[in-house]
N, C-alpha and C positions, 0 to 999 in steps of 0.2 A: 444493406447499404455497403458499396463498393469503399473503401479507402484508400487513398492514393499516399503511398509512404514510402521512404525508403532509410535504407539502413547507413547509419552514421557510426566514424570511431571515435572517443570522447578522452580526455586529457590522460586519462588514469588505465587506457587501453582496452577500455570494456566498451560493446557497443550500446550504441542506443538508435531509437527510429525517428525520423522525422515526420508531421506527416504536411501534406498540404495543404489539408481545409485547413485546417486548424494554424497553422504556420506555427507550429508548437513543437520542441522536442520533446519525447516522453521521460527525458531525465538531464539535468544538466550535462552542459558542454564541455563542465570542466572535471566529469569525472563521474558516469552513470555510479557505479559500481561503491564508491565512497561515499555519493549521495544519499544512496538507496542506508548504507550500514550505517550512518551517520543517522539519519534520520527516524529511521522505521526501526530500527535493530537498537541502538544503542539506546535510543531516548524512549522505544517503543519496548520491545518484546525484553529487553534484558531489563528491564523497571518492571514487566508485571511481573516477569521470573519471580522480582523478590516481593512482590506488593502482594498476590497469591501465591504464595508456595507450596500451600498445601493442595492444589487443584488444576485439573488440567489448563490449559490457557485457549481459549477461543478468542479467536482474532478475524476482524472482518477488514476488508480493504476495497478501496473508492478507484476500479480500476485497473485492471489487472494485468493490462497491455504487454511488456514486454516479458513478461512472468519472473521478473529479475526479483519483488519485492515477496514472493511468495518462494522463488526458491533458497537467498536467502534466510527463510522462518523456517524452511526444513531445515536447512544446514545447521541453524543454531538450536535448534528440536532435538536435532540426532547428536550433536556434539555434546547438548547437555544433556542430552535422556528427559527432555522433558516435551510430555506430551501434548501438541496445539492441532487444534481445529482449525479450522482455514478457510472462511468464505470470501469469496472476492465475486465483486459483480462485474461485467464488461460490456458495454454495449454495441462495441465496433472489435471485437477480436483480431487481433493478428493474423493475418495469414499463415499459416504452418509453413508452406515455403520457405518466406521469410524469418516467421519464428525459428525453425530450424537451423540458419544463416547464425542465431545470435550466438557469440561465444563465452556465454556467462559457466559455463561446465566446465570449458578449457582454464581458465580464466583460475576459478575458484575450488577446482579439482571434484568439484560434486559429477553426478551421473542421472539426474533425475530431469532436466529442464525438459526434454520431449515431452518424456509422461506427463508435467504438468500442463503443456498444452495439445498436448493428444487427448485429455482425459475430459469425459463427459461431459457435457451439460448438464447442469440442473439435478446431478447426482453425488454422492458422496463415494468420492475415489481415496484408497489407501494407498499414499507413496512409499513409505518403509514405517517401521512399526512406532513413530512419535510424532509421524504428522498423518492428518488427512486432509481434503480438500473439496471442496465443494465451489465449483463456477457457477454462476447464477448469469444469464444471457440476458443480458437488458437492461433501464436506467435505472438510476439509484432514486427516480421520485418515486417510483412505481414499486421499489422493491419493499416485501412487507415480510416479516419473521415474526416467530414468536421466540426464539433465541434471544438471549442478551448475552453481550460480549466484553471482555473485559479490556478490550483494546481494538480500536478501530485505526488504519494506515490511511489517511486523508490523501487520496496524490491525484486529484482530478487534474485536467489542464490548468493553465494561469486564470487567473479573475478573466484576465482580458480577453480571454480565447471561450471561456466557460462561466459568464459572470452568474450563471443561474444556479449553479453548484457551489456556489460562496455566500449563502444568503441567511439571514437567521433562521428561516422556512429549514432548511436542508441542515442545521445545525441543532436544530430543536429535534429533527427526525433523529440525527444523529446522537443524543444528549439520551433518547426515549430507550436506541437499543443497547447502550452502555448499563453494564451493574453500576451501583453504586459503588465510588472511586478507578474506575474505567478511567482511558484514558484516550485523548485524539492527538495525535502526532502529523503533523503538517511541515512541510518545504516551505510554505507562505506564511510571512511574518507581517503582510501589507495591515496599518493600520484599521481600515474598515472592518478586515478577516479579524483582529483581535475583535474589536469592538461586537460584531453577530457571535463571538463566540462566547464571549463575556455575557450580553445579551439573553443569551437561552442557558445561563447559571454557570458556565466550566470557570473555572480559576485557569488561565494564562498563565503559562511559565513562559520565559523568552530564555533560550537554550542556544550557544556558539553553532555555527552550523559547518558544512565541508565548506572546502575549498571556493573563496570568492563569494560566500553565502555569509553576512553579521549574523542573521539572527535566524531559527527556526523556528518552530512552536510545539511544544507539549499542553496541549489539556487540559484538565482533571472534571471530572465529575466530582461533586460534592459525594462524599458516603454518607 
């Protein structure tokens, strides 16, 4: 399937895509790049850092579009020397053209965003010696692992654009491939999205979010 998108610049000088089915950005307007570290990084990867410490960190992510939320987990991989696994599923990829347009390297001084959207399908690609990555092509109802992960990055579109992806169905699937005390880190704080999350066992945190955002959401799976 074709996607009709094009590329946006967003408060905080990082881009992000829009696309047209969807009439959805793939990251806030008031600041791809803070949303992504606010969200996914701060409340996500730098909490399992300390919750597993003794172990590498496998983390799975719900969409992997502009490859901004995967290239910052290498970034903080390699800065701390700690090693993560990386699967991200997508079902409409970016165009490389465009992907290639995005300036999250320039931005944040890394050198890796190509690679991660040049790299494989459906195989496990080495980006430097603390991350690896594995894209998975296709939806997240159909996708099936036998992995458990200790952290999953929730960033599908909005309810409104994806309400089939916010449902306790997709939160129970979600809850299955988490270890025990895993955690789901979400942008959407909408009361419904707590309550399917609550629903299929996780404990809610409500967490300050970036810029223009009250509230975001952290997780937990029960250990």
């Amino acid at each position: 399937m074709k996607v009709s998108t094009r590329l946006v610049l967003t408060a905080d000088g990082s881009h992000s895509i829009y696309s047209e089915e969807t009439r959805q950005h793939y990251h806030s307007i008031h600041g791809a790049w803070q949303e992504s570290r606010r969200v996914f990084i701060e409340l996500g990867l730098q909490e399992a850092f300390g919750r597993f410490s003794d172990e590498p960190i496998r983390s799975f992510e719900m969409g992997f579009g502009t490859g901004l939320n995967a290239l910052l987990t290498a970034q903080e991989a390699e800065q701390r020397q700690r090693y993560v696994h990386h699967t991200a599923i997508e079902a409409y990829p970016v165009p490389l053209d465009e992907a290639h347009q995005l300036n999250f390297d320039q931005l944040l001084g890394t050198n890796y965003l190509h690679q991660l959207h040049e790299a494989d399908w459906n195989q496990i690609v080495q980006i430097h010696p603390f991350f690896s990555l594995i894209k998975v092509h296709g939806m997240l109802q159909e996708f099936q692992t036998v992995d458990r992960f200790h952290l999953i990055y929730f960033d599908a579109f909005a309810p409104e654009a994806q309400p089939e992806l916010w449902t306790e169905t997709v939160f129970r699937q979600m809850a299955d491939i988490l270890l025990p005390g895993g955690m789901l880190t979400t942008y959407c704080s909408k009361g419904y999205v707590q309550r399917n999350l609550k629903a299929v066992g996780f404990h809610v945190e409500k967490h300050s979010g970036p810029a223009y955002k009250r509230e975001v959401i952290r997780a937990v799976k029960p250990a």
